[in-house]
Structures are given as structure tokens and as C-alpha cells.
C-alpha positions in Angstrom: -28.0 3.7 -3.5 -26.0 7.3 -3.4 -24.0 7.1 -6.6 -21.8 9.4 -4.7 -21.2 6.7 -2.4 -20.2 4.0 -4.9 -16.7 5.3 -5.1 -15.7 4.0 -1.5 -17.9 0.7 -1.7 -14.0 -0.8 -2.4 -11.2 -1.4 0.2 -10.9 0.9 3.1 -7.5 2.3 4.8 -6.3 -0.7 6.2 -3.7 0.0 9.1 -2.9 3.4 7.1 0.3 4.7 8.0 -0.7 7.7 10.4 1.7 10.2 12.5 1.4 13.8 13.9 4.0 16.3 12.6 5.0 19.6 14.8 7.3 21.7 13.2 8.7 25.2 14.1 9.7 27.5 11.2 11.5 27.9 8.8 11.0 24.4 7.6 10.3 22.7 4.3 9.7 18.6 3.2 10.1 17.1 -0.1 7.4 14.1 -0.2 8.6 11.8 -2.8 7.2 8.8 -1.5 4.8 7.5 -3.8 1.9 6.4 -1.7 -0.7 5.7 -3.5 -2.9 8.5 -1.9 -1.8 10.9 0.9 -3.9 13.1 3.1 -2.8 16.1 5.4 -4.8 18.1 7.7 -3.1 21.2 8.8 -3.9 21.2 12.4 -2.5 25.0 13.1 -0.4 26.9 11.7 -0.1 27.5 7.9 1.7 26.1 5.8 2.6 25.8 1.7 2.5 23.4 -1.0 4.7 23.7 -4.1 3.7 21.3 -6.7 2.5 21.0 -10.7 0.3 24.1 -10.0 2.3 26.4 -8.2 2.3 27.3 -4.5 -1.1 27.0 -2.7 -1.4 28.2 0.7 -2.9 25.6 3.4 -4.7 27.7 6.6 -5.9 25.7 10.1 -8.5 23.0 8.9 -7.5 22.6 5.4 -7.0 19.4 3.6 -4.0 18.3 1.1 -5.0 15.5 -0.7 -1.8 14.2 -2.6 -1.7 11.2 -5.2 1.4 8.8 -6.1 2.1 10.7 -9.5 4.2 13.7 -8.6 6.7 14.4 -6.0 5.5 18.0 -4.1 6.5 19.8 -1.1 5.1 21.1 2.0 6.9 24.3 3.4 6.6 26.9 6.0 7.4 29.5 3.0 7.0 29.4 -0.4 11.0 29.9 -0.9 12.4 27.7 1.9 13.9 25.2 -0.1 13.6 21.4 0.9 16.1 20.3 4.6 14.1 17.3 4.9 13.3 14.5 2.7 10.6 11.9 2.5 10.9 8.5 1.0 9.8 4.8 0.4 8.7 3.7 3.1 8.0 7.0 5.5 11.8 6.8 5.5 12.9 10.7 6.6 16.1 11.9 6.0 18.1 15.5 5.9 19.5 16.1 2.3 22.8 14.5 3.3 21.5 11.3 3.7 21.3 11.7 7.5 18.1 9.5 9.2 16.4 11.6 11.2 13.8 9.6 11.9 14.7 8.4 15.8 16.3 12.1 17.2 12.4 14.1 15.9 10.1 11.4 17.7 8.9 13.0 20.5 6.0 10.2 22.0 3.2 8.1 20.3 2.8 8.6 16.5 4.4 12.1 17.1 7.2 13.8 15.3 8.9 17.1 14.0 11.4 19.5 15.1 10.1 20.8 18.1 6.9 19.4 19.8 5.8 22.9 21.0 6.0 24.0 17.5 3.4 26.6 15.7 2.7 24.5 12.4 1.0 20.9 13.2 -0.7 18.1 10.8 -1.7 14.6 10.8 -0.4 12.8 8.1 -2.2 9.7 6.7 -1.3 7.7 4.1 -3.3 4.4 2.4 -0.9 2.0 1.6 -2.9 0.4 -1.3 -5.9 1.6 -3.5 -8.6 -0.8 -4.7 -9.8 -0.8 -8.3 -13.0 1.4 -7.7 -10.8 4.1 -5.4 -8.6 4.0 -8.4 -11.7 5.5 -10.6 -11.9 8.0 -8.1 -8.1 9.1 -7.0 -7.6 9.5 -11.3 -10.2 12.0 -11.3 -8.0 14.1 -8.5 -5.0 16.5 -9.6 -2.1 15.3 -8.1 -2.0 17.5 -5.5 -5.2 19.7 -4.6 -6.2 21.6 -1.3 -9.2 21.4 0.2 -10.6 24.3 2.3 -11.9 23.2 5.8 -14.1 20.1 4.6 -15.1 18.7 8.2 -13.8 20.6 11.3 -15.4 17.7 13.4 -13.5 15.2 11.5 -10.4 16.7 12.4 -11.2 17.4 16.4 -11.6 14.0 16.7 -8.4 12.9 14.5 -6.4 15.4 16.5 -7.5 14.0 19.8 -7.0 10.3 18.8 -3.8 10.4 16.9 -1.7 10.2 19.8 -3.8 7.9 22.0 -2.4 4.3 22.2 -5.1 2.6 23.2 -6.4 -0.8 22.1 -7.6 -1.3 18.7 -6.3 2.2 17.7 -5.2 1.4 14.8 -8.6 0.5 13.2 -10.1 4.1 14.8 -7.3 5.9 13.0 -8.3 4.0 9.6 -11.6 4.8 9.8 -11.1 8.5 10.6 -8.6 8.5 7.9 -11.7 7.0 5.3 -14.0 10.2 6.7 -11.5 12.2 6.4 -10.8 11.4 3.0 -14.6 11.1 2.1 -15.2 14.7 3.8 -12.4 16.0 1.5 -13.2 14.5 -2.0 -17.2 15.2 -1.4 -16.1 19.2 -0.5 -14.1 19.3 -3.5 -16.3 17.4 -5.7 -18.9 20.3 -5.1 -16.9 23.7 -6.6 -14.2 21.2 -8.6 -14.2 19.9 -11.8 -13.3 15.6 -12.2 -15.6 13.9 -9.6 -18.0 16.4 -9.6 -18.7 15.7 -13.2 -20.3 12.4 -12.9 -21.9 11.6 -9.2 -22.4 15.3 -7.9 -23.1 16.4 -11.1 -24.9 19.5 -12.1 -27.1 17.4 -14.8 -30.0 15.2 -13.1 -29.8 13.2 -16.6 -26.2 12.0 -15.7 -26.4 12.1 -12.1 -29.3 9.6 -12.6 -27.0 7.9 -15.0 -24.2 7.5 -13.0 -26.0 6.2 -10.3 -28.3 3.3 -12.4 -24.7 1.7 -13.4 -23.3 2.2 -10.1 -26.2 0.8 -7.9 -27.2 -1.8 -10.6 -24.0 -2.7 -12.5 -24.8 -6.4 -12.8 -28.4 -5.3 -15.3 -28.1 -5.9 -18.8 -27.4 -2.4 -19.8 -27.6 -0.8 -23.1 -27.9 3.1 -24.2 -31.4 2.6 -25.2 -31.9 1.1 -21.5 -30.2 3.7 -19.5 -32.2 6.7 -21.6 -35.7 5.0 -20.9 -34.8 4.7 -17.3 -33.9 8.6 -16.6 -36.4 10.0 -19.6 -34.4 11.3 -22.5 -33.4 10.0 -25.9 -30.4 8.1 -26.7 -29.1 10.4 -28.1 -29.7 13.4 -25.7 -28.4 10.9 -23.4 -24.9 10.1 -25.1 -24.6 13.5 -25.7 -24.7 15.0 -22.4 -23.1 11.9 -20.4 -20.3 12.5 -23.0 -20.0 16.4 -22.3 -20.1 15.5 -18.5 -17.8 12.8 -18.2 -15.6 12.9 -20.7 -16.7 9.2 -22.5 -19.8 7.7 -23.1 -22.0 6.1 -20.8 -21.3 2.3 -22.2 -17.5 3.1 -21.5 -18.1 4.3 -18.2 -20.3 1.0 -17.6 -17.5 -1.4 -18.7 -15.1 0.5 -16.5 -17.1 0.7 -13.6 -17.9 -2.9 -14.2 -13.8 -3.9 -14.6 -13.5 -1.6 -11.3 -15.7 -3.6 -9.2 -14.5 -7.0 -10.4 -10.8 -6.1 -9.8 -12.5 -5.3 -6.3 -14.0 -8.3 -5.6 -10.8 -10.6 -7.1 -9.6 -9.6 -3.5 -12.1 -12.3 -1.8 -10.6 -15.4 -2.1 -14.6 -17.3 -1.2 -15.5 -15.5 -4.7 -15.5 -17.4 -7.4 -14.8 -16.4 -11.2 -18.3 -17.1 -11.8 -20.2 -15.3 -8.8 -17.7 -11.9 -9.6 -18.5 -12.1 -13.4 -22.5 -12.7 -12.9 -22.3 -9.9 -10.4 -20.6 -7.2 -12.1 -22.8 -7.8 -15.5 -21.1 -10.3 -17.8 -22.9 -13.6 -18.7 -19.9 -16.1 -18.7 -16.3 -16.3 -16.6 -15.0 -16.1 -20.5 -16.2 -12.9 -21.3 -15.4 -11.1 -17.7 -11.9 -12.3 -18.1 -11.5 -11.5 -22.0 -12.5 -7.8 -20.7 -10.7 -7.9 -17.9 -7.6 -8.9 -19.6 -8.3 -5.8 -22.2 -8.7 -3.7 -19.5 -5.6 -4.2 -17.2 -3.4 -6.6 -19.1 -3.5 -9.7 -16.8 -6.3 -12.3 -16.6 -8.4 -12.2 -13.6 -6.5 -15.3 -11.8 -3.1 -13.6 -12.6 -4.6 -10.1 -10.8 -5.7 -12.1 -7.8 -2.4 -14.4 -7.7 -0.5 -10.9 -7.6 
């Protein structure tokens, strides 16, 4: 199994929330809508983002990829200041309060100021993040732009996001996974976070990270893992730790936690299947963890 691969084994988009925006300058939109993961493709045009780290440019072909932490904006300047807010819900409004969501449609999944504009995007946003994307989106800044990570991807989101055609909606959701997959796997290669564990630079903890991910039902222990990819324990410990930021038992019982949260979702799993397959010997111990972990018991978590 690609350990790279483990991060999306947990829900996909799942009739994401997807639209085409055309905008003519000067424009500028404040995002506050806390979704829990937002991508933008710039289409053409340029365009800015102003968030925790400053203004970043975007060109044709680049990628924002936007968590649910911060606020940020997207502008045709670095100085136009925000005309046009979005809220829970996709809800778009002027500053004043005014919807402008009916009067800047202009056909399917299509909206913006003027439809002949110079700066377009397609926007797509997850509604919900499973446990193991949740390892993955923490590892992200809140806000980071990715330069050109698929061009293909994006000719064929371009061409399908108007389309209505049956069963569009799961197309769009699974372009909006590649996209998203194209995007973190770019970054992941000259960025720090996700880079540090299944792209890593160190075959010791990229062989690491990929044991727990592939096999994280085997009874694993330091001593275990080292024999397995041919160091010591200690060599091991000590550059897992350097890598990833915690040792490589934590990262186990996280990744474990991850995946059980995950599989909580299927209602034909039992307590006892999801706790034998993510590595713990009894339903006790899984939800003593689990509990630890996240603050709920495993049937609260999947009651919710």
C-alpha cells in the first residue's frame, strides 16, 4: 500500500458544494465560511489571497487550498478591500447585508459579476472531513497556494462544471478529490507538514509511516517497527521524532483513533470488527482510547 495514499482511504467529497465564479475587476471576497476544507483553482486571470501569511499571488492553474480555521480573502488587488462577503452556508452578501446571491447567477453552477469577466475559478468546498482527512488537513497552513499541480485536472473541471447532465454531481465530487489529491501531493513535495511523514526525505520513516498505515491492525511495538525497516530503536525513535514531530507509537495510536473514527461511520460495523481492525484486542480498550482521544465514546461519536 502507498503510505501516501492512506490519507484519502477515509470519506470522499460527497455532493461537495461546487460553482464557477467570473469576476471583472476591481473585486475582492471575504470567505468566512468555515468549511471544513476549501479548494480554488484559478481558471484565468490572477488573483490575491490575503490571509495569516500575508498576500500570495494566485496565476492561471494555481490552487488555494483553504481550511476552516481562519477567515482570508481573495482579491483582484492586494488593497481592494472586501464588497462581498461569504458566509455559512455559501450565503453571499454585499457588506450591507444585501443578498446578492440571485442578481450574479448567470446559468448552471455559474456566478460573479460579469460572465465575460477576465478572473475565473471553480470553487469547491467538502462539506465534512473524516477522521483520517482530519490527520491530513491539520498538517496544512490555513491557507497555502499551490502552483499549477495538475493542468489536466483542471481542463476537465473547467469543462464539466457547468454541464448539467445526469449524475453530475458525483463527476464533480470526484474531480474535486483529484483535485485536492493533485494539490496536497504537489505541496507535500517542496512543503514542510505532510511531506514530513509519507513523502518524506528519510526511507527509515517513509517505511515507517507506511508499515502503520498499510498494517495498522499488527501488534506493533518500537522494537517491531525498527526490525521491520533495519535500524535500531533508538535510531528509529530518533529520526521518526525529528521527522514528524512525535514518536512513532503516538503516531500509531493516532492513526489507529483516525481510522476507527472512520469506520464508526458504517453502521454494518460492529464495535468489535472496527476495534480488531484498527489494532486493539477488546471493544474496552478501543473505546477507553477512543474516549482519551476525542472525548466521547465510540457509540456517542457514531450517534452524533
Amino acid at each position: 500500500m502507498d503510505s501516501f495514499a492512506g490519507y484519502f482511504d477515509g470519506p470522499r467529497a460527497r455532493n461537495a458544494f461546487m460553482l464557477r465564479v467570473v469576476m471583472e475587476p476591481p473585486w475582492s471576497i471575504r470567505v468566512s465560511d468555515e468549511a471544513p476544507l476549501t479548494a480554488v483553482a484559478l481558471l484565468s486571470g490572477s488573483a490575491w489571497v490575503l490571509g495569516e501569511s500575508g498576500a500570495v499571488p494566485m496565476s492561471a492553474g494555481d490552487v488555494l487550498l483553504a481550511r476552516d480555521t481562519e477567515p482570508y480573502v481573495m482579491a483582484s488587488t492586494p488593497d481592494s478591500p472586501p464588497s462581498i462577503v461569504i458566509g455559512a452556508d455559501q450565503t453571499c452578501s454585499g457588506t450591507d447585508g444585501r443578498d446578492l446571491s440571485p442578481g450574479w447567477q448567470s446559468g448552471v453552477r455559474t456566478w460573479g459579476n460579469d460572465p465575460r469577466g477576465r478572473d475565473a475559478m471553480v470553487v469547491g468546498t467538502f462539506r465534512s472531513r473524516g477522521e483520517v482527512g482530519r490527520i491530513l488537513m491539520d498538517a496544512l497552513p490555513p491557507s497555502v497556494v499551490v502552483p499549477d499541480p495538475d493542468p489536466a485536472v483542471l481542463s476537465v473541471l473547467a469543462r464539466e462544471i457547468d454541464r448539467d447532465a445526469a449524475g453530475q454531481s458525483g463527476v464533480l465530487d470526484r474531480l474535486l478529490d483529484l483535485l485536492l489529491i493533485a494539490s496536497i501531493r504537489q505541496w507535500s513535495a517542496t512543503g514542510p507538514g505532510a511531506g514530513g511523514t509519507a513523502s518524506s526525505p528519510d526511507p527509515v520513516v517513509r517505511s515507517t509511516v507506511q508499515l502503520i498505515h498499510s498494517e495498522p491492525g499488527n501488534a506493533w511495538t518500537v522494537d517491531a517497527l525498527a526490525r521491520r525497516v533495519g535500524v535500531s530503536r533508538s535510531s528509529l525513535t530518533r529520526r521518526f521524532t525529528q521527522r514528524v514531530g512525535t514518536s512513532p507509537m503516538a503516531y500509531l495510536t493516532n492513526w489507529r483513533l483516525a481510522l476507527g473514527a472512520d469506520l464508526l461511520e458504517d453502521p454494518e460495523l460492529t464495535l468489535a470488527a472496527i476495534s480488531r481492525r484498527v489494532g486493539y484486542s477488546s471493544p474496552f480498550s478501543f473505546s477507553a482510547a477512543f474516549k482519551k482521544r476525542y472525548g466521547v465514546s465510540p457509540q456517542n461519536y457514531r450517534s452524533r
